[in-house]
C-alpha positions in Angstrom: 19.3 -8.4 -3.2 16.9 -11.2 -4.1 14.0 -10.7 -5.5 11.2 -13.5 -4.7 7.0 -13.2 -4.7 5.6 -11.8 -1.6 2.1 -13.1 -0.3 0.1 -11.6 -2.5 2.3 -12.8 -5.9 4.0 -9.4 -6.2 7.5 -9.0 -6.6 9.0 -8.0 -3.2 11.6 -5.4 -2.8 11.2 -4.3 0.7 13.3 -5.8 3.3 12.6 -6.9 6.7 13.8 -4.0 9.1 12.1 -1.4 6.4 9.0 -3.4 6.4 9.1 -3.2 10.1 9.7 0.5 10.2 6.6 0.9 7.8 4.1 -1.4 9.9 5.4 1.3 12.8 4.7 4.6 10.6 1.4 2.9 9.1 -0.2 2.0 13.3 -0.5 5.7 13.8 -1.9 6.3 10.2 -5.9 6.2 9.2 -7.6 4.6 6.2 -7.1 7.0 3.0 -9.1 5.3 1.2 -12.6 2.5 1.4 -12.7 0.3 -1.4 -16.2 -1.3 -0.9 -19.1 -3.2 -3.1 -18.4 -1.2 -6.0 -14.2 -2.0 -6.3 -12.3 -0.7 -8.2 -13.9 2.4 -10.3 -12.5 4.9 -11.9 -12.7 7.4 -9.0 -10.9 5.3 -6.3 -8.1 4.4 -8.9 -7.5 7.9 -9.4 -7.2 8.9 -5.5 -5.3 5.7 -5.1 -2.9 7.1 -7.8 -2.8 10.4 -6.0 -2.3 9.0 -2.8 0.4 6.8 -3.2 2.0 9.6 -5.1 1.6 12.4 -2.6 2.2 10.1 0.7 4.3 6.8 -0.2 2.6 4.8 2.7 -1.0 4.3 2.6 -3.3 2.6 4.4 -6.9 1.3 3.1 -10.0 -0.2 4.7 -10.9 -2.9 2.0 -15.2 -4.3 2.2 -15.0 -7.6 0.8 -17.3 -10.6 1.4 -14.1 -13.0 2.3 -10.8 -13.4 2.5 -10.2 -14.4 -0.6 -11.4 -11.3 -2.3 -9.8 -9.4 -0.3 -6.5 -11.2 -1.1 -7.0 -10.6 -4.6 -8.2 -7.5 -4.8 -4.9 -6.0 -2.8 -3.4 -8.0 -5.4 -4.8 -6.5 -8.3 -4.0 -3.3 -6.8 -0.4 -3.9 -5.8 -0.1 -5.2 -9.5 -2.0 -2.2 -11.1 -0.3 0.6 -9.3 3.2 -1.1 -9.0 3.2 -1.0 -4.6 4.0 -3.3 -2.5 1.9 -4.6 0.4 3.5 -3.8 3.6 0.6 -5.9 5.5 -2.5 -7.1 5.5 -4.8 -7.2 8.8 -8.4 -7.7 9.0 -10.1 -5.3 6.6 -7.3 -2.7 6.2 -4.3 -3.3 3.9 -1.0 -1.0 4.7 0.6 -0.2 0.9 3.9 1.1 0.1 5.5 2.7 -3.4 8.7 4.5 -3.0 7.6 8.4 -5.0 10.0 9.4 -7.9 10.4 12.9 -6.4 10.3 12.8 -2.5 8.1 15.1 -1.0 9.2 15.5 2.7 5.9 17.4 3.0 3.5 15.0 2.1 5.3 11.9 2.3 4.5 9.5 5.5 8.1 8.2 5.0 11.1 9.9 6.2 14.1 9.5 4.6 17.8 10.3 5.5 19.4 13.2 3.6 23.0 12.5 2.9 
């Protein structure tokens, strides 16, 4: 597979068809987190670490004052934390980062067991 920049300069891994199965999952799904005035602290790195530990896809409502910012701040965290970004509508950004130990559980991605 090829890997290429996706629209928010992060390398891209996901195809297509999974992208399209994740939009899916991540309709039904609620904000986990609100990243508003104050960005990035300390406090919404940490549950951002936690969350895309525990659940793989994630979606977050994002308060920015344009679209700019908002592009660059799902950048910055797509950079910082290593996820990709699955999409990006209106004030709510749908991230994904495949877990090192699935957790059928927790995770909001099923996966096939072979």
């Amino acid at each position: 597979m090829e890997l290429s920049r996706n629209y928010h300069g992060t390398i891209m891994t996901l195809s297509n068809t999974a992208k399209k199965q994740y939009r899916a999952i991540g309709h039904n799904l609620h904000p986990i987190v609100t990243i508003a005035q104050k960005g990035l602290s300390e406090n919404i790195r940490l549950e951002l670490e936690r969350a895309l530990t525990d659940h793989e896809l994630i979606k977050i409502k994002l308060v920015a004052a344009d679209r700019d910012a908002k592009k660059e701040l799902v950048a910055t965290i797509c950079q910082e934390f290593k996820s990709e970004c699955v999409q990006s509508l209106g004030h709510t950004a749908l991230l994904y980062r495949k877990a090192k130990k699935h957790d059928g559980r927790l995770s909001n991605v099923k996966r096939k067991t072979v």
